[in-house]
SEBA-422239 format. One line per 2 residues: number of its first residue (from 1); their letters; for each residue x, y, z of C-alpha. Coordinates in pm, 1 decimal. Last residue first. Example, Ala and Ser with C-alpha at 12.3 -4.5 7.8 and 13.67 -1.06 7.14 Angstrom:
# SEBA-422239
2 = sa = 1367.0:-106.0:714.0 ~ 1230.0:-450.0:780.0;
//
This chain:
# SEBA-422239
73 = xx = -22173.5:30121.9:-2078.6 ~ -22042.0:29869.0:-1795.8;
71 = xx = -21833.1:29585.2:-1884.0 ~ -21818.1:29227.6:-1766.0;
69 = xx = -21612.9:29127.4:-2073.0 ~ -21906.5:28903.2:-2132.1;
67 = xx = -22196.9:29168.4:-2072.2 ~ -21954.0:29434.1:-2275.9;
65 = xx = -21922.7:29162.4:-2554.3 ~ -22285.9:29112.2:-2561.5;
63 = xx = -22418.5:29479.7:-2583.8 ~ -22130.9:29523.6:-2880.0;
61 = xx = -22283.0:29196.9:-3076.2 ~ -22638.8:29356.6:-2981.3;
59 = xx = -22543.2:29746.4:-3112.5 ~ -22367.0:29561.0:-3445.1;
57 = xx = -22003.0:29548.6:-3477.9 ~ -21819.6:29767.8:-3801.2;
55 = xx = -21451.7:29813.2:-3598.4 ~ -21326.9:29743.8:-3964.9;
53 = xx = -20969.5:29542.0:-3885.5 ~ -21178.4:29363.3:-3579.6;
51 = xx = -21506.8:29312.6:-3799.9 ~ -21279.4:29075.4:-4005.5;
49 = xx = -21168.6:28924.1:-3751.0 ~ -21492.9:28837.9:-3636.6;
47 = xx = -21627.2:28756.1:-3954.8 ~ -21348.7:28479.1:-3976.0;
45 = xx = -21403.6:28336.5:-3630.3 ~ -21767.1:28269.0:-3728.7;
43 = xx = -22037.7:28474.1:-3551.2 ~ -22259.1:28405.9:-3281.9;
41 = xx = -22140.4:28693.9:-3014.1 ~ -22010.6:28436.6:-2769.9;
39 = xx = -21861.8:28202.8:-3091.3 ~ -21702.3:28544.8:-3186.9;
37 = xx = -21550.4:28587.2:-2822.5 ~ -21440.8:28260.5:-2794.0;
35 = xx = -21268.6:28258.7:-3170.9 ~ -21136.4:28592.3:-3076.5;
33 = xx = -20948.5:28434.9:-2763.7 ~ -21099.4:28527.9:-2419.6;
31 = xx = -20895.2:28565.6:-2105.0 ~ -21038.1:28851.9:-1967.4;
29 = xx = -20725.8:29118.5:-1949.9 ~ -20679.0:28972.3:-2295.5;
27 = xx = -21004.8:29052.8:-2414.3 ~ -21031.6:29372.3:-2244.4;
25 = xx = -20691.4:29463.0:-2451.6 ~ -20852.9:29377.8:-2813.1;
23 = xx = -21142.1:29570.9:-2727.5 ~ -20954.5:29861.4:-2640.4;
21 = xx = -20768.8:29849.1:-2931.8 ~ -21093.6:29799.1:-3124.1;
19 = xx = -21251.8:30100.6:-3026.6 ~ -21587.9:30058.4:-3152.2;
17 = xx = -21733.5:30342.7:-3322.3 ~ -22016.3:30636.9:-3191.3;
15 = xx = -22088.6:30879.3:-3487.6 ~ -22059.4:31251.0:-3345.4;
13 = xx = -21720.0:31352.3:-3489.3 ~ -21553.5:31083.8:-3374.4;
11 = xx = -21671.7:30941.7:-3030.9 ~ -21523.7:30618.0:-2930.0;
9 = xx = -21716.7:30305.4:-2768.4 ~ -21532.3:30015.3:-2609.4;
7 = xx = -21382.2:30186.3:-2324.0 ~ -21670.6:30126.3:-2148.4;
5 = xx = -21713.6:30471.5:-1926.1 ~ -21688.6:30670.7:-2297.7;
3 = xx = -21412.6:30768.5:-2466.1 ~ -21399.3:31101.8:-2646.5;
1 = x = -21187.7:31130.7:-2951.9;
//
């Protein structure tokens, strides 16, 4: 796995995933619950989780968590 300068993005065999572990830490190093992060993203608290156990986030939702985790890709 390569990690890229976000943290947020893995490389696994050529298909670019969300690293949710690192997600989950650059939310708590931020302060944000997941029910502030999915209401930031514009999804219910529910789908959120649920995208957390799948890593499956769209390009915008990902765009808008690195702008609110104040993350650089």
């Amino acid at each position: 796995m390569l990690y890229d300068k976000s943290n947020l993005k893995v490389t696994r065999g050529g298909e670019i995933v969300l690293d949710v572990r690192a997600l989950k830490a650059e939310m708590v190093r931020n302060g944000y619950t997941q029910a502030q992060l999915a209401k930031e993203i514009g999804v219910s608290s529910k789908t959120f989780s649920n995208r957390l156990k799948t890593g499956d986030f769209g390009v915008t939702e990902i765009e808008i968590m690195m702008r609110v985790l104040h993350l650089k890709d």
